[in-house]
BATORLUM-532127 format. One record per residue (C-alpha): x, y negated, z negated; residue in one letter. Coordinates in pm, whole numbers, plus 32768, in hexadecimal, padded with zeros to 4 digits. Last residue first. Layout:
<drentors>
XYZA/...
</drentors>
This chain:
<drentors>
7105D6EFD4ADX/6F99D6AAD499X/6F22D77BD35FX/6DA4D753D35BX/6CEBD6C6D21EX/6B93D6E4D1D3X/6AA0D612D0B7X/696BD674D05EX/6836D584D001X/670ED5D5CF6DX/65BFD59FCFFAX/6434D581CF80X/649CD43CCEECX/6547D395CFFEX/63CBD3DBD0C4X/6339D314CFD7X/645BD200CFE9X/63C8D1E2D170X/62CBD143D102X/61B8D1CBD048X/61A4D240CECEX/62CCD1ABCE1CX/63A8D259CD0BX/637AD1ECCB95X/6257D1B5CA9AX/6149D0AFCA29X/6209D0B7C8D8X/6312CFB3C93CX/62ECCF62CAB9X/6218D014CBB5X/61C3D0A0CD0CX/6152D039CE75X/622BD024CF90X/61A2CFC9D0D7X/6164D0A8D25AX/6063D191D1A2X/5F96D015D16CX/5EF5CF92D042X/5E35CE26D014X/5DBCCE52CEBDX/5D89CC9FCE45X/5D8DCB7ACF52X/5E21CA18CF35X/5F67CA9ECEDCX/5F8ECC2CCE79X/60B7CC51CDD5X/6115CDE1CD8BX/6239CEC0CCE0X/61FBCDA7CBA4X/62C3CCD4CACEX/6243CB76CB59X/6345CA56CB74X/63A8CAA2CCFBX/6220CAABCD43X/61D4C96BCC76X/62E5C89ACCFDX/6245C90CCE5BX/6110C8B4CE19X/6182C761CD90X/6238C71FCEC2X/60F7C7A3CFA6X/6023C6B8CECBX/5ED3C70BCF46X/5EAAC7C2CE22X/5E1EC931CDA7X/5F50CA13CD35X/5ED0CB8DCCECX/5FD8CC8BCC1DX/6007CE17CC1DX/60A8CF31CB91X/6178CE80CA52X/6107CF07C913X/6181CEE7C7ACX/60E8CD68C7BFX/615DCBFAC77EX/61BCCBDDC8E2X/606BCB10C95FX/6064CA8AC7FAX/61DDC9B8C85CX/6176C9ADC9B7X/6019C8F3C92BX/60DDC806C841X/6210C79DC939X/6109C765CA39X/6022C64DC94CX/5ECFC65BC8A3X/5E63C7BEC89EX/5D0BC873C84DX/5CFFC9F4C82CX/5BB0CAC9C8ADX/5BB7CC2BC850X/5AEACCCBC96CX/5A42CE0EC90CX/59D6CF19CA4EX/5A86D030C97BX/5BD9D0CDC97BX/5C34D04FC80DX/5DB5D007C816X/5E16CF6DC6F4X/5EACCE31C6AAX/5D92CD2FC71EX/5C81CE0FC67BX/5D5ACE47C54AX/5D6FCCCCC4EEX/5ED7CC5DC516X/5EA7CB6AC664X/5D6DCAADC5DEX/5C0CCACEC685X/5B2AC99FC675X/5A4CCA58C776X/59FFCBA6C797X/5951CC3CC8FEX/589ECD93C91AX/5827CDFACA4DX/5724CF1DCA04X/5769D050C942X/5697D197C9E2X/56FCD2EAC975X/55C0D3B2CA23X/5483D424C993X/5410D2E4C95FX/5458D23ACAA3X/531CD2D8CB4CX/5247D1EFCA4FX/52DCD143C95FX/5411D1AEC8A3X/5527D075C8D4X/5627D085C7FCX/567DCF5FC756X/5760CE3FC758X/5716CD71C893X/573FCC07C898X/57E6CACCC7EBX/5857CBA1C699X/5934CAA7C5DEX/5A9FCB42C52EX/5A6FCB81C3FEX/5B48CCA7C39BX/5A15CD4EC341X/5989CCB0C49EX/5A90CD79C522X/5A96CEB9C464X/5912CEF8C4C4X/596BCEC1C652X/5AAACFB1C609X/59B9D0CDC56CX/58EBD0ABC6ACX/5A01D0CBC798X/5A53D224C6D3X/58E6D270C6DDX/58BFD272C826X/5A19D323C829X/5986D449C763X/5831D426C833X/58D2D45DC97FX/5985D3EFCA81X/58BBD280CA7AX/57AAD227CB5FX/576FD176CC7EX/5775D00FCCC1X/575ECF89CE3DX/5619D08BCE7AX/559CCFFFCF9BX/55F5D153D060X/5587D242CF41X/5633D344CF11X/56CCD2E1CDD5X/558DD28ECCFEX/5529D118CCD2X/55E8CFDDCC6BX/55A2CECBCD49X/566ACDADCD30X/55D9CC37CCB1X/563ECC4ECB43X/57CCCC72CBB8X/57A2CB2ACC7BX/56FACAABCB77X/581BCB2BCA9AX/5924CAA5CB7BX/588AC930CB9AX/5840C91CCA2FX/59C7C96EC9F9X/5A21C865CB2AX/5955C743CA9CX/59E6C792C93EX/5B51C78FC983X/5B50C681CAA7X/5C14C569CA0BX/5CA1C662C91EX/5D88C73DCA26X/5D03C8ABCA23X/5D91C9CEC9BAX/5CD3CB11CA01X/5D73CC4AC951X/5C8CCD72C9FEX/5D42CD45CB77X/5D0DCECDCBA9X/5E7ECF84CBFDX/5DF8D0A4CB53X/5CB4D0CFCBE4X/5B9CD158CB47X/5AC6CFE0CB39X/5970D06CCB9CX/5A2BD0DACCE4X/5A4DCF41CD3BX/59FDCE83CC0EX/5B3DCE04CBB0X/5BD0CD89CCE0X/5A90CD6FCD5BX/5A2BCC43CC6BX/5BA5CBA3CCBEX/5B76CBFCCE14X/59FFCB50CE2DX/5A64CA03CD34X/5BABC9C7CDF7X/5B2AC9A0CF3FX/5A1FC8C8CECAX/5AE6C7EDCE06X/5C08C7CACEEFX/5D0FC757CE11X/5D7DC62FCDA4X/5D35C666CC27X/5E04C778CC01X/5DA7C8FECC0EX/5E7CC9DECB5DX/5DFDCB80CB81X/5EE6CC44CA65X/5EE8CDB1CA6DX/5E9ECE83C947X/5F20CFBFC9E6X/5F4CD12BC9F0X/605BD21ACA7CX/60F8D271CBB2X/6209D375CB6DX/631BD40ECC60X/63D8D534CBD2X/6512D5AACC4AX/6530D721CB88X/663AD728CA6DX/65B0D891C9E5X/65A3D82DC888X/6555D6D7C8E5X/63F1D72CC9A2X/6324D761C847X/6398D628C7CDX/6344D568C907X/61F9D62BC904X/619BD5BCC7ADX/61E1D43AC7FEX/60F4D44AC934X/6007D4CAC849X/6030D3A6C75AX/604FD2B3C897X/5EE9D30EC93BX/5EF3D38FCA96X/5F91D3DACBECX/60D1D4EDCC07X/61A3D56ECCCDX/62A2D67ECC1EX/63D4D70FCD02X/6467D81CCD06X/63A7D945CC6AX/641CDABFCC27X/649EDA47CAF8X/62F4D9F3CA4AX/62E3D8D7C967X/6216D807CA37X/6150D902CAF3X/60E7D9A1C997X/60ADD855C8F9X/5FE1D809CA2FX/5F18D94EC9DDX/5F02D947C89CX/5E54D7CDC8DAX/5D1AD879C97BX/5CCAD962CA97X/5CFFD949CBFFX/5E48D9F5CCC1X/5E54D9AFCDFEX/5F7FDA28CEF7X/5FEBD976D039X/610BDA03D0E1X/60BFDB3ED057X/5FF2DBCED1C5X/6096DAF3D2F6X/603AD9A5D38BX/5F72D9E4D494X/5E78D8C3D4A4X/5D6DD9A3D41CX/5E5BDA1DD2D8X/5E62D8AFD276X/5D11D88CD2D2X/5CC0D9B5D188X/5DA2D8E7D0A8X/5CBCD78CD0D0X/5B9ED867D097X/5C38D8BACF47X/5C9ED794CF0FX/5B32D6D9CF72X/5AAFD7BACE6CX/5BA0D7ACCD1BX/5B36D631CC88X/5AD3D625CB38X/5BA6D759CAEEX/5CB9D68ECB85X/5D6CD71ECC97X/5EC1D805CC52X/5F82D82BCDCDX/6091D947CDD7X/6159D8B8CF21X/6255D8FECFF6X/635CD815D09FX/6384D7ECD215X/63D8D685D22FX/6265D646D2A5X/61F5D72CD1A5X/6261D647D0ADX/61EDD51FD147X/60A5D573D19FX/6055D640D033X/606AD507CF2AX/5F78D432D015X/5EC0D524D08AX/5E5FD5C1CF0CX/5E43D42FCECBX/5D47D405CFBCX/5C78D55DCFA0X/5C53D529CE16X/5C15D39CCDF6X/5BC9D344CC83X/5C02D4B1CC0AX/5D96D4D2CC11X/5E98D58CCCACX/5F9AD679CC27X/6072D6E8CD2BX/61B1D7CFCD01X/629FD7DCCDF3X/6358D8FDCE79X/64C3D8A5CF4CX/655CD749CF46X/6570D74DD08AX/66ACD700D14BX/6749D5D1D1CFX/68D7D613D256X/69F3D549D200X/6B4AD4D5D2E1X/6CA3D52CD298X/6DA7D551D3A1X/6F0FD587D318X/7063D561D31BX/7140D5B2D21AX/715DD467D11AX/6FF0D43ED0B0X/6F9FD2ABD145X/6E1AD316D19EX/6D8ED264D2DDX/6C29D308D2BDX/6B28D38FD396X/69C3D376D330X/6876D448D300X/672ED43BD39CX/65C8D485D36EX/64F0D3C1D4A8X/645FD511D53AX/6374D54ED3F7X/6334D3EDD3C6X/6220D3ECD4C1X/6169D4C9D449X/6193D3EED32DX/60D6D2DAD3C7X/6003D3C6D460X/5F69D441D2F3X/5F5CD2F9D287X/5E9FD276D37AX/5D85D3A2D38BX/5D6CD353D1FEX/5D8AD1C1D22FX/5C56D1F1D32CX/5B6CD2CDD25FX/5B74D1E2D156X/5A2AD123D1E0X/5961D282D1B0X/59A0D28ED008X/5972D126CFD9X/5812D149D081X/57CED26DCFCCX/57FBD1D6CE69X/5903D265CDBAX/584AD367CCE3X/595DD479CC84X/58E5D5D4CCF6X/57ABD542CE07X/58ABD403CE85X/59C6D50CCED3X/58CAD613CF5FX/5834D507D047X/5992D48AD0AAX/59F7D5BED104X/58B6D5DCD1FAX/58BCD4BED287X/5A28D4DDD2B0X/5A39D657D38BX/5A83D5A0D4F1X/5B91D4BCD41AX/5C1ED5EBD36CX/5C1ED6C6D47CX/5CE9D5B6D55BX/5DFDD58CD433X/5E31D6DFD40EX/5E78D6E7D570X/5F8BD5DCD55FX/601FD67BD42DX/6049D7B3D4EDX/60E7D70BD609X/61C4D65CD52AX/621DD787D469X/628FD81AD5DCX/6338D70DD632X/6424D718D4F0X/6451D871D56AX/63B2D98DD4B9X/64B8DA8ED442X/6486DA4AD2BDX/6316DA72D2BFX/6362DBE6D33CX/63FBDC2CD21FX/64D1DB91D0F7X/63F1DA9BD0AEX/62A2DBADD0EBX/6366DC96CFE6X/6388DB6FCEF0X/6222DAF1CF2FX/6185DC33CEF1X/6261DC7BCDC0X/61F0DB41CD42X/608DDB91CD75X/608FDCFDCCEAX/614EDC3ACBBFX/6011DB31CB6EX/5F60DC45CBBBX/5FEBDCE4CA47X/601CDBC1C9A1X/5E7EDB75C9C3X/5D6DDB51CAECX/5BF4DABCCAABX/5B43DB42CBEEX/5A3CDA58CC5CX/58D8DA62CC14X/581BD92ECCCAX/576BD80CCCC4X/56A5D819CB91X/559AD715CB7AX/55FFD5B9CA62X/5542D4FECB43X/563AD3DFCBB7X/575ED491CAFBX/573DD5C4CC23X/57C4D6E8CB4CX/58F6D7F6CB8BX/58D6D916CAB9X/59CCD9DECA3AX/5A46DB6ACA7FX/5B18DC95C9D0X/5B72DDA4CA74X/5C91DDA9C9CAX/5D86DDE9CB0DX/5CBADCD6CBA5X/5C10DD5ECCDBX/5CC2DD3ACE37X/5C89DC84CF4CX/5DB8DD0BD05CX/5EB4DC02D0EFX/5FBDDC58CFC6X/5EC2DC08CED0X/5DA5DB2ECEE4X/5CE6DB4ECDC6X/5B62DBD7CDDFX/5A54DACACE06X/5924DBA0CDB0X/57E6DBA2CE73X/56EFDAADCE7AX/570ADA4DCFCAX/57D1D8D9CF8BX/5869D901D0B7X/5747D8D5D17BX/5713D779D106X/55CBD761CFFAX/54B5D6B9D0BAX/543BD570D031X/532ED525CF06X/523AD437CFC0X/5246D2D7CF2EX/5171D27DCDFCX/
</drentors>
């Protein structure tokens, strides 16, 4: 039994108030949830549970901060700020990555080796904040003229962020925006609320002002609040495709730009040629990695006959052989689930497939002895003799379960590959740089992956196709979509 660690100094015991207009406020209610650790089950924390009525202190925060002394920094000056945010975070990761892998059990070694796309992505668009620009044009209007456009922020945004990386993807939604001088109200999962508030509280360290970056925690009222609410902009938003679909409805009264990435069943194709080893430890990490919470996880494995059941015993032993323990600690390479209702979401799909008959090659149950059992522990879960309309090849079950797909010929597998309401991601394993290629223009996905599987970088795009969502995270195209676009003309004559 390893010695229990310390608590980080954050976590003090004392309530996680709302950030509001650069001051930590009580919930108007004041009402308050729990936070838990899902290795142990232990409370975490009490943290303010906001409603409608924050939801329009925060807005009215961000509006007044738009309009106000966030409006008159220089593009310079956000960079600068941006910049220093992104030293405190990397001199404060141990510690943000501590509370991240405590609230929603990615194992602590996953947590710390993040630290350097976070800092990276917060200079990359640092640096983006001097690089805005907009065009002159040679119009044809009959009087003469000089017409050129302007860039201009899109004004407040509303971010709803997910549980399966809290202080990445609150960075990752935040950098840009406030790097083109927007505002934001930012909604954290109730799974995942700490590391956003903390990430809130640097904001304000590194000098960017009070109501630039609001933080309202709660439950789904409050990101149907956000969503539906005029005084809003723009809607960001990471998560499952139903709610995704409820904020889109919510936003079209108001006609705010919404950018949406959703779920996925993505489709990982590995051919007979390819680098068995290589291929084996992504395509078993592509799916195991986090305990299998991530969206653009490679869960639909097709692989070419020939190799089809070598490959599948290869993954599960592979899958057998990791270490599942409790969150913090470092040889801990499976954690836990989020919680007991999506441990026993995962474990509802496990019973569905071998309903639907598909063959059960390792994995399957929760795991309860010893210090796992009071935690939500599912080990690596691999199905074999999977078929492309069975609901654990269609549906999205956000689990460490592999739903393994055999192929004999390229038309066939790009053909199953696309045979899906999703389109995030894709993984092409062959030494066949033609047929890689073939496979990459073929696949209806935002992302190919060839002979690897979850390379991400702040300087690519990453989004979806069909029901995985719309808009790009990354890029420059991230930055397009915290902007709009105004056009000036000047009488000449």
């Amino acid at each position: 039994m390893m010695t229990k660690p310390s608590r980080p100094a954050f976590l003090d015991g004392t309530v996680k108030q709302l950030l509001i207009d650069g001051e930590h406020v009580p919930a108007a209610s004041g009402e308050t949830f729990l936070t838990h650790d899902p290795s142990t089950g232990e409370v975490l924390a009490e943290v303010a549970m906001a409603g409608t009525e924050d939801v329009d202190r925060a807005v009215a925060a961000a509006r007044a901060a738009f309009e106000g002394e966030w409006s008159h920094f220089t593009p310079a000056e956000r960079q600068a700020a941006l910049l220093k945010l992104a030293d405190l975070i990397d001199a404060e990761w141990d510690e943000l990555a501590r509370i991240d892998t405590m609230e929603m059990g990615r194992p602590i070694t996953s947590s710390l080796a993040i630290r350097s796309m976070v800092v990276r992505l917060l200079r990359y668009f640092a640096g983006a904040a001097t690089a805005v620009t907009g065009q002159s044009f040679a119009d044809s209007f009959p009087i003469p003229m000089q017409a050129y456009s302007v860039r201009e922020p899109v004004g407040v945004v509303g971010v709803i962020v997910p549980w399966n990386g809290p202080i990445f993807t609150a960075a990752w939604k935040c950098a840009p925006a406030l790097a083109v001088g927007c505002t934001v109200v930012l909604k954290p999962s109730e799974l995942g609320t700490i590391t956003p508030l903390r990430f809130a509280e640097l904001c304000l360290e590194a000098g960017i002002p009070k109501g630039v970056v609001n933080v309202v925690s709660g439950f789904g009222d409050v990101g149907a609040a956000i969503a539906a609410h005029p005084g809003v902009d723009k809607i960001t938003f990471t998560g499952s495709c139903a709610t995704g679909q409820s904020i889109i409805r919510a936003s079209a009264a108001t006609t705010k730009k919404v950018t949406m990435e959703l779920g996925g069943k993505s489709p990982n194709i590995v051919f007979a040629d390819a680098n068995m080893d290589r291929a084996v430890q992504f395509s078993a990490m592509g799916v195991f990695n986090n305990s299998g919470q991530v969206c653009s996880a490679g869960t639909r494995l097709f692989v070419e006959r020939p190799i089809y059941e070598e490959f599948v015993e290869r993954v599960a032993e592979f899958g057998r052989n990791m270490k599942i323990g409790p969150s913090c600690d470092p040889g801990t390479q499976i954690g836990p689930l989020v919680s007991e209702r999506q441990m026993n979401r995962v474990l509802d799909y496990i019973r569905i497939g071998q309903e639907e008959g598909a063959r059960l090659v390792s994995g399957g149950t929760r795991l309860t002895d010893g210090e796992l059992g009071n935690g939500w522990f599912v080990p690596p879960t691999v199905f074999a003799d999977v078929t492309n309309d069975m609901r654990i090849a269609r549906e999205e079950i956000f689990g460490p379960v592999v739903c393994a797909i055999p192929f004999d010929d390229f038309d066939e597998v790009m053909r199953l590959a696309n045979d899906s309401t999703f389109g995030l991601a894709a993984g092409v394993w062959t030494q066949d740089i033609t047929r890689a290629n073939r496979a990459a223009k073929r696949l209806r996905v935002g992302s190919v992956w060839i002979n690897h599987y979850q390379a991400m970088d702040p300087a690519v795009p990453f989004g979806g196709y069909k029901q995985s969502g719309f808009g790009r995270e990354g890029s420059f195209e991230m930055i397009d979509g915290y902007l709009q676009t105004k056009g000036i003309w000047t009488r000449i004559d």
